[in-house]
C-alpha positions as CSV (number, residue, x, y, z in Angstrom):
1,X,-10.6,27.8,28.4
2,X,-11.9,24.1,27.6
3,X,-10.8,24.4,23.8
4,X,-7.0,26.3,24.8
5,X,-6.5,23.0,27.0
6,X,-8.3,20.5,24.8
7,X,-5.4,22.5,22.1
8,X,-2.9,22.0,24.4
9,X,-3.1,18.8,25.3
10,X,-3.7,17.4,21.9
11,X,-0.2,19.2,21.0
12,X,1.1,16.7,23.7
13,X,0.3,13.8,22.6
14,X,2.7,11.4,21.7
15,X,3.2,9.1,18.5
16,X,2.3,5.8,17.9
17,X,5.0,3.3,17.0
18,X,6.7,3.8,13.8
19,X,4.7,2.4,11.2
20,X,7.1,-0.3,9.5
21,X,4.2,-2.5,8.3
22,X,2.1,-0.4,6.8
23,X,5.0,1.4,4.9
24,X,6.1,-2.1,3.8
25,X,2.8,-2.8,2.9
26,X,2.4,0.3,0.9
27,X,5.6,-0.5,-1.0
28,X,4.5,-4.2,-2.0
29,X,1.2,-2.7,-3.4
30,X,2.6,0.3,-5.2
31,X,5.1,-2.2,-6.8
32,X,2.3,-4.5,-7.6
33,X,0.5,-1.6,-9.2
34,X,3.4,-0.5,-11.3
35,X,4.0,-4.3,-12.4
36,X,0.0,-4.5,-13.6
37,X,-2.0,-2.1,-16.0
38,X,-2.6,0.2,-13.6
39,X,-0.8,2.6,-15.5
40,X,-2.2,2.6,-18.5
41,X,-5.7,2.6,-17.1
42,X,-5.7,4.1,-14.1
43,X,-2.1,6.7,-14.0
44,X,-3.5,9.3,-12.0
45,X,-4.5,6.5,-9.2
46,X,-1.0,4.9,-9.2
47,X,0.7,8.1,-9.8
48,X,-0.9,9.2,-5.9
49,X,-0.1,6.2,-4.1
50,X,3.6,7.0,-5.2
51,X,3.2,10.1,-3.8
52,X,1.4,9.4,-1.0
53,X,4.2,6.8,-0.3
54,X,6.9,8.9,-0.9
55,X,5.2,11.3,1.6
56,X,4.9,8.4,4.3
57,X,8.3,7.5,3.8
58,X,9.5,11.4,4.3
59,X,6.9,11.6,7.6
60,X,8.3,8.4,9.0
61,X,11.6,10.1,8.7
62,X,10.6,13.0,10.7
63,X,9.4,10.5,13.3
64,X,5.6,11.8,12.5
65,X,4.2,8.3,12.7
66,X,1.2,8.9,12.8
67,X,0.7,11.1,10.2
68,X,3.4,8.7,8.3
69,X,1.3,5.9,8.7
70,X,-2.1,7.6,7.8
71,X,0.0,8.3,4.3
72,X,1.0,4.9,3.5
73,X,-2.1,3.4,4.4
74,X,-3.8,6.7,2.0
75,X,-0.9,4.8,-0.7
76,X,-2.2,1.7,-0.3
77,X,-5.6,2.1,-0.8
78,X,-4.8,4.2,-4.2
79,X,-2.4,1.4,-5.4
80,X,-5.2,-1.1,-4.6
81,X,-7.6,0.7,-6.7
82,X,-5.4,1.3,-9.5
83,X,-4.7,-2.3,-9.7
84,X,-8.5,-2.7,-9.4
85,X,-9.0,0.1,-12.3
86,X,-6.3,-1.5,-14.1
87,X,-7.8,-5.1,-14.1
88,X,-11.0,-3.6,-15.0
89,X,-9.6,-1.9,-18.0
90,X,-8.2,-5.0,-19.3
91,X,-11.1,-6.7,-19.2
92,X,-13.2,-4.3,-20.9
93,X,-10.4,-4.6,-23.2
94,X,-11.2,-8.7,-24.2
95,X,-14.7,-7.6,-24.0
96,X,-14.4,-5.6,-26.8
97,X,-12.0,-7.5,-28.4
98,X,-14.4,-10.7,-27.9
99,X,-17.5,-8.8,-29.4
100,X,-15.4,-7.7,-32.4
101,X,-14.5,-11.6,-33.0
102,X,-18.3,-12.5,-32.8
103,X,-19.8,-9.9,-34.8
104,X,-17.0,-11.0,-37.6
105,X,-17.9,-14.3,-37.2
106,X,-21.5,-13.3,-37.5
107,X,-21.0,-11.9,-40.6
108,X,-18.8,-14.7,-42.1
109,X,-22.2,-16.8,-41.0
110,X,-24.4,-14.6,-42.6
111,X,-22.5,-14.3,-46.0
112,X,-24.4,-16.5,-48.8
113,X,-22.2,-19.7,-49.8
114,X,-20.6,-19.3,-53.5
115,X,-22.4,-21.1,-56.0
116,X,-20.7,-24.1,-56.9
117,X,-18.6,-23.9,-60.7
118,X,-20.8,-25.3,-63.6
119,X,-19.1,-27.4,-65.9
């Protein structure tokens, strides 16, 4: 009898405001993942926070703000790490782009010098 009523009740309860700051929040970071390299290092992150957003965008249209807002906050979080991913792909990137340079610079060291021309 507890859990019908605890069922019931919970059915009852009302929405939170309309989430406009998070969903405007979610929009600035998704954009500021698709302007970084998050999609060429981390797609599949950037590709859920569009869809999360797009999913927070269709809740907040059916006035389910809660769940609305529990999306865009999900699409923020993704976009966040995609720019994270993204960042740390690109430096990786100069890492290995850094060791290439030394180890050819190493090598140019190592080479013996030409003999000088004898006349």
């Amino acid at each position: 009898m507890t859990l019908a009523l605890a069922v019931s009740l919970g059915g009852c309860a009302s929405e939170g405001p309309a989430p406009t700051d998070e969903l405007a929040r979610a929009r600035a970071v998704v954009q500021q993942a698709d302007k970084a390299s998050a999609q060429r290092y981390a797609a599949a992150d950037l590709q859920r926070a569009h869809e999360e957003l797009q999913s927070a965008e269709r809740l907040n249209g059916q006035k389910k703000f809660d769940e609305a807002r529990r999306a865009a906050l999900a699409a923020s979080a993704d976009a966040n790490l995609a720019i994270a991913r993204g960042s740390a792909g690109e430096a990786q990137q100069a890492a290995q782009e850094i060791a290439k340079s030394n180890d050819t610079l190493r090598q140019e060291a190592n080479r013996p010098a030409a003999a000088p021309p004898t006349n």
